[in-house]
C-alpha positions, 0 to 999 in steps of 0.5 A: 709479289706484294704478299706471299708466303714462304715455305722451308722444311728443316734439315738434319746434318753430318747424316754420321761421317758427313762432318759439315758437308752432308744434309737432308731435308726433311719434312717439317716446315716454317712458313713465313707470310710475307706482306708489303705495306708503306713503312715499318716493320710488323714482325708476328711469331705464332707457335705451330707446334716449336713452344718457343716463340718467347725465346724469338726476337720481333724486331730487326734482329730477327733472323728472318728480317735480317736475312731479307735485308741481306738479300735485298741489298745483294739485289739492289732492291730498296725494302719496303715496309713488311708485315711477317707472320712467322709460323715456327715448327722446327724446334730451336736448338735442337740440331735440326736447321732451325736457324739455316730454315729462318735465313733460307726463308728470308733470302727466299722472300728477298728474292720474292720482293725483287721479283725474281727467280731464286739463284741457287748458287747466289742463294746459298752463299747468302744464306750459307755465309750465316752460318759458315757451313752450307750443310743445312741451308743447301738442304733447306733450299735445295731439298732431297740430300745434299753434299756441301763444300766450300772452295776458296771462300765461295760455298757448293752443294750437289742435290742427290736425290735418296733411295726411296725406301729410306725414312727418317725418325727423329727422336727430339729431347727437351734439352737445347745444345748450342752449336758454338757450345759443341763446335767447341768440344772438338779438338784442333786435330785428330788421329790419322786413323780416325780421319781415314776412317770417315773419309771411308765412312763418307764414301760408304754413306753416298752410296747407302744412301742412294743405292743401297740402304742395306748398308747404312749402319756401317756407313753411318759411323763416325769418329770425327765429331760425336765421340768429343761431343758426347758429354754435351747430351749424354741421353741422346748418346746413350739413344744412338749407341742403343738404336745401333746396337738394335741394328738401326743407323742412327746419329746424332742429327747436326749439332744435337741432341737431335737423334735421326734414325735412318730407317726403312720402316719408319719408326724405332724398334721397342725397348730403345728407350725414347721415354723422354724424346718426342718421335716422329717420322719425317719423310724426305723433303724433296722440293726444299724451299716454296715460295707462293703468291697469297 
């Protein structure tokens, strides 16, 4: 296709216990336009409701363009020159798949310009070995749930599809975390108790999640990763304790501060104290990337 457009929804991560290996999409979308031209490289960011497009490179370091070039090359497919107009809405460093959604979009796009069907499996390692974890760019690529590994350097994702009675609400704050920043608060090991606990949780949160949303609070419970990041977004943390003692199953969404709320009415119950979060109900993404001829 010699011009086309990509669409990918954004993902929330660790749903709670699922430390690295749960995602969801959901239903907040990039679109990247794609169109082939002689030479160069045209790289136009247009803000789509994120207000951040002066922090998003335009050159080759964009993360878009370096994910093409990536897919390409796994191809065989010499690149072309490329116009790219990216409409960003999912909001940069908020702990909801910005950066899984730009890599998932150009390896979409690589495959689009090779002419060929997305490889799922081939596909994810790609855009997997961005960031070296598969939770969000499974869920991006895939859509619906997910459960992610990675098993002798090559990585996996089962696609789940969940109960339909689920709906998420994010609540978004104006601050920023930085993964590295919070991947760096979690210590090199933790008690036996704790981990026996998630490992249990973990289990629990597949089957509330598919089959019996009654039990999400419980199964939402974590002790592995968001009691050491808590100092990282004390507001959002504070919004999580507050929503789980209203009786909502609430977490952090991926690396913060970002907080999801998994609910069955789509929306926070009153006095959860959201003065300075942005909240919006976002369904369930079930189709995960689209790629469409313009």
């Amino acid at each position: 296709m010699s011009a086309f457009r990509v669409t990918v929804p954004a993902s929330t991560a660790n749903l709670g216990p699922g430390f690295d290996a749960f995602g969801m999409a959901l239903s907040l979308y990039d679109v990247v336009e794609v169109r082939v031209t002689d030479t160069g490289l045209k790289v136009e960011v247009i803000d789509a409701g994120a207000g951040e497009v002066e922090d998003v490179p335009t050159d080759e370091s964009h993360l878009v363009v370096r994910a093409i070039r990536k897919t390409c090359e796994h191809l065989g497919v010499e690149l072309p020159g490329l116009h790219l107009r990216c409409f960003n809405t999912i909001p940069h460093a908020r702990g909801l798949g910005s950066s899984a959604a730009a890599v998932v979009s150009g390896v979409a796009a690589g495959y689009a310009l090779a002419g060929r069907e997305i490889d799922t499996f081939d596909a994810l390692q790609l855009a997997a070995g961005f960031e070296g974890h598969a939770d969000n760019a499974a869920a991006s690529l895939l859509g619906g749930l997910v459960l992610a590994w990675c098993d002798g350097g090559e990585f996996h994702a089962e696609r789940l599809t969940p109960h339909p009675s689920i709906r998420p609400v994010v609540a978004v704050p104006s601050v920023r975390s930085a993964t590295a920043t919070t991947r760096g608060l979690l210590p090199a090991a933790v008690p036996h108790a704790d981990a026996a606990h998630n490992a249990g949780r973990a289990a629990l949160a597949v089957h509330a999640l598919t089959a019996k949303p009654e039990l999400l609070l419980t199964a939402t419970e974590d002790r592995l990763h968001q009691p050491y990041r808590a100092p990282a977004y004390p507001a959002s943390t504070e919004l999580v304790a507050t929503l789980r003692a209203q009786g909502v199953a609430a977490a952090i969404s991926g690396a913060g501060p970002t907080v999801l709320a998994l609910t069955t009415a789509g929306i926070l119950p009153p006095g959860a104290g959201v003065t300075d979060f942005d909240v919006l109900e976002l369904p369930v993404d079930l189709t995960g990337v689209q790629v469409a001829a313009q």
